[in-house]
Backbone as CSV, one residue per row, in Angstrom:
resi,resn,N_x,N_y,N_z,CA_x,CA_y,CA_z,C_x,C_y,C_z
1,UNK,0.844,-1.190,0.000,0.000,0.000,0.000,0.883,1.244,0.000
2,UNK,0.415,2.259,-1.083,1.263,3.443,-1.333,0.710,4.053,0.354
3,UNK,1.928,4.734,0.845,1.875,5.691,2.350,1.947,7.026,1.565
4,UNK,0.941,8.060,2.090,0.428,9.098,1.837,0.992,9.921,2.765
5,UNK,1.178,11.474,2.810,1.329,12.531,3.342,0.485,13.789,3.118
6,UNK,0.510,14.383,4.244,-0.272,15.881,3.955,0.651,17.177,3.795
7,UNK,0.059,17.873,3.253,1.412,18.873,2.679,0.430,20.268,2.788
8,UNK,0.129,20.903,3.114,-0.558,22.345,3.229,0.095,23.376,2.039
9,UNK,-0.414,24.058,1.541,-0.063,24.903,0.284,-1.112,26.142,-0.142
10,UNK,-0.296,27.208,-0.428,-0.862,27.987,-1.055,-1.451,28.350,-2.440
11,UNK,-2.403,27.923,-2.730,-2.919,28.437,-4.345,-3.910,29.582,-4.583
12,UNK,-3.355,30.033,-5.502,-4.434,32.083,-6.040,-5.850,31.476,-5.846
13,UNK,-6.294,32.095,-5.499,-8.316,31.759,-5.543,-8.528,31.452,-6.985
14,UNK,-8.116,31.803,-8.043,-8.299,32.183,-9.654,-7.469,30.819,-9.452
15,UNK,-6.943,30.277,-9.813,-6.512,28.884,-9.740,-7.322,28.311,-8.886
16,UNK,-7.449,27.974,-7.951,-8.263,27.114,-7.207,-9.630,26.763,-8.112
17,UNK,-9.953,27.844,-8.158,-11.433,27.627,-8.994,-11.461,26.920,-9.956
18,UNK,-10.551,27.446,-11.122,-10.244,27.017,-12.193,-9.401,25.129,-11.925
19,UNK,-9.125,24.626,-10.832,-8.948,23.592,-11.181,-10.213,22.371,-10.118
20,UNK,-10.603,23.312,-9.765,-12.143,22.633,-8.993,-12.430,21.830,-10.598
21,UNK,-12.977,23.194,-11.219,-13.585,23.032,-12.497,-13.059,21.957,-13.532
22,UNK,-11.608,21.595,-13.712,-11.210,21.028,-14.609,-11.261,19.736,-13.853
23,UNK,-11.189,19.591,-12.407,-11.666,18.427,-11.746,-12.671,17.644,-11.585
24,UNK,-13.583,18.488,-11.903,-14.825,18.050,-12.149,-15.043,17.389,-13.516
25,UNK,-14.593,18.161,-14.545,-14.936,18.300,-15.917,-14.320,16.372,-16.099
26,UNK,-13.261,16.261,-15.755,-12.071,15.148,-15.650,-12.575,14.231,-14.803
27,UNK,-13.783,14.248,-13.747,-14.226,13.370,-12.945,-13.388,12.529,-11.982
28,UNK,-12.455,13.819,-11.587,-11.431,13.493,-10.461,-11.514,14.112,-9.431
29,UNK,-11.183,13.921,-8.296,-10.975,14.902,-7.021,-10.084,15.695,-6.996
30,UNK,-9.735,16.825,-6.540,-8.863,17.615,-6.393,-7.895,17.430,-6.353
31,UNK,-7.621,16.688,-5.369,-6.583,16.287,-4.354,-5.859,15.149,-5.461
32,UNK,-6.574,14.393,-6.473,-5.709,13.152,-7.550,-5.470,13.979,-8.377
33,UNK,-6.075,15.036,-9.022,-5.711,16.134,-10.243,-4.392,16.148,-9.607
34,UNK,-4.113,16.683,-8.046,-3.113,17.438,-8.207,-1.508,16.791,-8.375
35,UNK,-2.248,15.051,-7.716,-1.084,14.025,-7.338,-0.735,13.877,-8.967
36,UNK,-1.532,14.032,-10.043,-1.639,13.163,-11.351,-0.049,14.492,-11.813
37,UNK,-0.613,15.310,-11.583,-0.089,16.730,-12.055,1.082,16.655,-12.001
38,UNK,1.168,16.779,-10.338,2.692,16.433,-10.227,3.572,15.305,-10.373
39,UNK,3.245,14.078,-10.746,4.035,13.075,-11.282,3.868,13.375,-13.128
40,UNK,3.192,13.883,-13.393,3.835,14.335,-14.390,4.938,15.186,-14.793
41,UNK,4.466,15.611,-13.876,5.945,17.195,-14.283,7.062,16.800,-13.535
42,UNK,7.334,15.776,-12.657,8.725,14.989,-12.518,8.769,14.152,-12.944
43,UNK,7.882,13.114,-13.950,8.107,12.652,-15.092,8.691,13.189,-16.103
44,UNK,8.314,14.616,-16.465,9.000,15.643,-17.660,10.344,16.065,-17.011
45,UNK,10.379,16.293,-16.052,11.893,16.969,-15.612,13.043,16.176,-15.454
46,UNK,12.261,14.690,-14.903,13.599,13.272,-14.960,13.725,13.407,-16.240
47,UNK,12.937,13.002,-17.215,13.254,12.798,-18.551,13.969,13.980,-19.559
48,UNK,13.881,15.259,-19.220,14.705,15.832,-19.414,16.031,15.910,-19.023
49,UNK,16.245,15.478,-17.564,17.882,15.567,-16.952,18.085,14.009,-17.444
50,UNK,17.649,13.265,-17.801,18.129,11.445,-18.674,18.448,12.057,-19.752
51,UNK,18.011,12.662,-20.589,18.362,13.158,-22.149,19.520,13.741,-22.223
52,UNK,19.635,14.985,-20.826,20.595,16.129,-21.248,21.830,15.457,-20.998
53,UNK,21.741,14.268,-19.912,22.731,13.184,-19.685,23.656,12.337,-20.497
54,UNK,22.464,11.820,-21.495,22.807,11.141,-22.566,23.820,11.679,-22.832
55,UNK,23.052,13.135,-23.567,23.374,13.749,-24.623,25.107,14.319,-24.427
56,UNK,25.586,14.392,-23.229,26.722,15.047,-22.791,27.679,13.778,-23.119
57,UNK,26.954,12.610,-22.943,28.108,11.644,-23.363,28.200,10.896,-25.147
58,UNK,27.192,11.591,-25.578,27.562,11.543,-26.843,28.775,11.679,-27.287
59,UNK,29.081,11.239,-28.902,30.096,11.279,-29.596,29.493,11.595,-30.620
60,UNK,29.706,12.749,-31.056,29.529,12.857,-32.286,29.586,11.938,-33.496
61,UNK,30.944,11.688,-33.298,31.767,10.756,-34.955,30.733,9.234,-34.659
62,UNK,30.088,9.246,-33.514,29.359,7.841,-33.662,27.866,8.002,-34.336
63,UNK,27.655,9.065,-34.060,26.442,9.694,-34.889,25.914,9.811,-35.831
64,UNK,27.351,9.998,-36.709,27.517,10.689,-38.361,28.163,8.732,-38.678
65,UNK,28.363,7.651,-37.971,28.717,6.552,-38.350,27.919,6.102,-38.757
66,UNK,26.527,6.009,-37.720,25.132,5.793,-37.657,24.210,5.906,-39.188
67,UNK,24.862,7.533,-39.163,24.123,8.058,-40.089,24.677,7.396,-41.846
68,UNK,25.636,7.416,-42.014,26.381,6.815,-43.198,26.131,5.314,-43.307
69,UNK,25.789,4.448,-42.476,24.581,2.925,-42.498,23.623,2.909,-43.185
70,UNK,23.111,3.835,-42.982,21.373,4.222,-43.438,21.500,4.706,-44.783
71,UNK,22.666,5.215,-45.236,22.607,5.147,-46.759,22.005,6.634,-47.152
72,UNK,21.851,6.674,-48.287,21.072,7.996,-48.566,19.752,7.770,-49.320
73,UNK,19.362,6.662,-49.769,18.047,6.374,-50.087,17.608,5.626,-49.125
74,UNK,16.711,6.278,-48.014,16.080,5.195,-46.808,14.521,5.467,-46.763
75,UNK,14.158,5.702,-48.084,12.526,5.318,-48.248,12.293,4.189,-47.938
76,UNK,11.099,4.039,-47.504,10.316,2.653,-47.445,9.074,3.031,-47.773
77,UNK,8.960,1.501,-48.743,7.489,1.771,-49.348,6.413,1.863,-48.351
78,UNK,5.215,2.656,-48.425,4.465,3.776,-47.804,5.092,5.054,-46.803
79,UNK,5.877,5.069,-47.081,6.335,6.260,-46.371,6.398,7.460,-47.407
80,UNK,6.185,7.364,-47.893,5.935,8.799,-49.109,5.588,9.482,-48.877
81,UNK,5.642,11.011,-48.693,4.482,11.771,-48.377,3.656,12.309,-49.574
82,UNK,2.655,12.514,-48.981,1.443,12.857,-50.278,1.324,14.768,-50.580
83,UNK,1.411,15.183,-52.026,1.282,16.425,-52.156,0.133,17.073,-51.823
């Protein structure tokens, strides 16, 4: 069983309202909007600091190796785009 905490916080009245509303609209409680919310947005922020991670240990010259595999005709039939 996930263990829960209480956390007290300040939100603008103009927000509050506005996410009553989208809570409703979404047929969630407040209180899961907000849990949903925030595992998203440290979902987006891990996955940004994993990328920028990667990306620092890149090599270029392995990149452009990559890229010279693939050839210069790498259509595949239905991939065409249409005019």
């Amino acid at each position: 069983m996930t263990r829960t905490s209480n956390y007290a916080f300040r939100l603008q009245t103009s927000l509050l309202e506005e996410l009553k509303e989208v809570a409703k609209e979404e047929g969630t409680s407040v209180n899961q909007f907000i849990n949903v919310a925030v595992a998203e947005k440290l979902a987006a922020l891990r996955t940004e600091a994993y990328f920028r991670e990667r990306m620092a240990r890149a090599r270029p010259e392995d990149f452009m190796a990559i890229l010279e595999k693939a050839g210069e005709d790498v259509t595949i039939a239905g991939d065409e785009v249409e005019d």
